[in-house]
C-alpha positions, 0 to 999 in steps of 0.5 A: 500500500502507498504511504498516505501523503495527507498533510504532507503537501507542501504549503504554500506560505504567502507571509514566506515573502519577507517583504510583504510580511514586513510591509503588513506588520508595519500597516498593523502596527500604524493601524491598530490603534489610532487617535481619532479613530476606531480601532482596527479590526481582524476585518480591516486587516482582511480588506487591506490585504485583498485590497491592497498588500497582495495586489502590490507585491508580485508573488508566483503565479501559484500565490493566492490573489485573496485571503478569507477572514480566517486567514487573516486572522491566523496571518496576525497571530503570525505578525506577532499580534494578538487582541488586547483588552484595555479596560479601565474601573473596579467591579465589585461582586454583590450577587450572594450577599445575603440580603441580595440573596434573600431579595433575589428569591422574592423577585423570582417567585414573582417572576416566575408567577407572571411566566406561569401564565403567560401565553406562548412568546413571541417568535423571533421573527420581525417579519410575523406580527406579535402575539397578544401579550400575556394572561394577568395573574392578578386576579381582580384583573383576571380578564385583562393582558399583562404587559411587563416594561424594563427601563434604564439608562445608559451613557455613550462617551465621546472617547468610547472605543472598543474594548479590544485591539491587536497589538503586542505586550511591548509596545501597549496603547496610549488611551485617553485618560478620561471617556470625555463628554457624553450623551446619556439614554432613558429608555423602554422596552418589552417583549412584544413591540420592542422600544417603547413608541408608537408606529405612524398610524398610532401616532396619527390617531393620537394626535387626532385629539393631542397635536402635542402628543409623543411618539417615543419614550426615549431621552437623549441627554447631554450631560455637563454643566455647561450642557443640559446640566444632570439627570435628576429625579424631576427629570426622571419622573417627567420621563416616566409621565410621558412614558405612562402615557405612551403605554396607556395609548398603546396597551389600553387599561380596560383591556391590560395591565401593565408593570414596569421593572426599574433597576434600584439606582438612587434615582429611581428609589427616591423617597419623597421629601416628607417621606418616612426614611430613617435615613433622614434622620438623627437621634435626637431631635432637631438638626440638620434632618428632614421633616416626615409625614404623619403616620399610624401606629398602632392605630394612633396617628404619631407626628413626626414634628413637635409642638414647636415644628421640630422634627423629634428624631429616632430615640422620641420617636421610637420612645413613644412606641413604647421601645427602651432606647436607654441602651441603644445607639444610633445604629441600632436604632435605625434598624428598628425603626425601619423594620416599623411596618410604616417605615417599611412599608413607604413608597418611593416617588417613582412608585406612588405616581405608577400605583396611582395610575392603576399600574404595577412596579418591582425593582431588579435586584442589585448587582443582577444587570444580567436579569435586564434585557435592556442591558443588552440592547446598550451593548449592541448599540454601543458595538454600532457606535465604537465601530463609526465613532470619530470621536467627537460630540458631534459625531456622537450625535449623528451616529446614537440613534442610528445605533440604537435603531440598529437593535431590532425587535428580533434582537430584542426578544431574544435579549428577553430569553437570554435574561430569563435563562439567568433566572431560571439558573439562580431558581434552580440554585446556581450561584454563578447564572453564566454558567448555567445558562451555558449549561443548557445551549445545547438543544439535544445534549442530556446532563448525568444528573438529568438521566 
């Protein structure tokens, strides 16, 4: 028998070619990261091998005139480059801390409540209208849909570039020092129609009695002193207004229920003035602390001021609950007080204003971004705008909703699946969501534990 010759044949090495190995070295070297512009890509280099490099050098007939992406990939490894990640700032990991851990399991008994009677998701396919949204839990609702809206922000910087660059551990990137100015986005989503707004025919019907009437709930806002000045919790809640009246118009009460889910950011978990929050309050009275609401206590109506209007703090208060605090520092204080169903029981802005609305709200645990599909939808957008950016706030400006207009509603659902993966991974106990959800990405694969 002949001897098998397979992966003996002689390979025909392009970069053999000192000189066109020097001259792509070099173009990668001066290309890889420029001020100003994006970094370079596996595909840049790609292009300017067919384009240029091959096209310049006249290499053997038996050559080849192009080369596909994963060559040039394998060409950069060979140069001597390799992808480089330059990221800057401190992560702190909160997942397992124990009230973390016991707020987590609320939220998701909640969530899976809704999810238990759900009708079948919608498709992944803009091309096919969306389903009717789900059944109501709720049983005074019983006959009307259920409709649940994420929101949060994000901010996309002037000198935001991508994570990754080829390059070599002896000669690393300069970066700027700071990410620069900025355009914040507040935004709205759900499973069935994507972002928050309402189509033409929509928008044409509701301008019919409201001419002033908006089309989207997005915010785009520039940041800065000398700009729009910062986003505050007034500005949050006239956000929220109009959103409410956007999913009022497109999901009508008599036929649907609505809740809205917000991270717990001190914007979004702001407390009125007068609000009964311990953490407005001193010990003793008077001082530099807030003056609270009147409340009910144990079916008696308990000031929060004294004769004279001054607020009476922790040790009056809980004094005339019939609580001993001969022994108790301020710390131990606060923790009773705000175990005091009054205190506990208070609502922020944000809350009092949806409940009064007839709608309902929960807030994602903290430290879980991975339960928020709209986290996603700011990864992709910003993927767009990394890749056209020219660094400058104008440019910014043309290219940010563009980006996030890049994000379709097929993306959008699947973003939806993927965050109830990492729910389903910390119901059955995992501490580590990623890990579970990779557990399961194949279809046909069956688990030892799972036979």
């Amino acid at each position: 028998m002949k001897e098998s010759r397979q992966g003996k044949q002689e390979r025909l090495l392009v970069l053999s070619d000192e000189d066109l190995r020097e001259s792509a070295a070099k173009w990668v070297r001066d290309n890889a990261f420029q001020k100003g512009k994006p970094n370079m890509t596996s595909l840049d280099f790609c292009d300017f091998v067919n384009s240029t490099l091959l096209p310049s050098h006249h290499l053997p007939p038996h050559f080849p005139r192009s080369i596909s992406l994963r060559t040039a990939v394998r060409w950069l490894h060979r140069l001597g480059f390799k992808p480089m990640s330059h990221e800057k700032g401190v992560y702190i990991d909160g997942h397992e801390r124990e009230d973390v851990v016991k707020y987590r399991a609320e939220y998701l008994n909640l969530m899976e409540s809704y999810r238990n009677t759900h009708q079948p998701r919608p498709l992944c396919s803009d091309e096919t209208p969306p389903p009717a949204p789900s059944t109501s839990i709720l049983p005074e609702q019983f006959d009307r849909k259920l409709v649940i809206i994420y929101h949060d922000e994000s901010i996309f910087s002037v000198n935001e570039d991508q994570t990754w660059m080829w390059g070599t551990e002896d000669k690393p990137a300069i970066l700027p020092k700071t990410k620069g100015s900025g355009i914040m986005v507040s935004d709205f989503i759900d499973e069935h129609n994507g972002f928050l707004k309402l189509s033409s025919e929509e928008l044409e019907g509701a301008r019919k009695t409201d001419r002033k009437f908006p089309q989207e709930a997005r915010e785009l806002f520039e940041y800065g002193a000398a700009r729009a000045g910062y986003w505050t919790g007034e500005k949050f809640m006239r956000q929220i207004e109009t959103a409410c009246k956007l999913a009022e118009y497109k999901y009508p009460s008599s036929t649907h229920t609505l809740v809205w889910l917000f991270d717990q950011s001190s914007c979004h978990k702001a407390y009125a003035p007068d609000a009964l929050n311990v953490n407005n309050m001193n010990a003793k009275p008077g001082g530099a602390q807030a003056v609270m609401r009147d409340t009910v206590w144990a079916g008696k109506v308990q000031t929060m001021v004294d004769t004279n209007g001054i607020p009476k703090g922790m040790k009056q208060v809980l004094e005339e609950r019939g609580i001993n605090t001969a022994t108790l520092l301020g710390p131990d204080m606060k923790i009773i007080l705000a175990n005091h169903d009054d205190f506990k029981s208070e609502k922020t802005i944000v809350e009092n204003y949806i409940i009064n609305r007839g709608h309902y709200v929960h807030f994602i645990p903290k430290f879980h971004c991975e339960m928020n599909p709209i986290e996603r939808v700011w990864g992709q957008a910003k993927r767009y705008t990394r890749m056209y950016t020219n660094f400058t706030l104008p440019g910014l400006r043309n290219i940010i909703e563009p980006g996030l207009n890049s994000v379709t509603l097929d993306n959008i659902r699947n973003f939806f699946r993927k965050a109830r993966d990492y729910e389903r991974a910390y119901q059955e106990g995992h501490t580590a969501g990623k890990m579970a959800v990779k557990k399961y990405k194949s279809h046909r694969r069956i688990f030892f534990e799972d036979v």
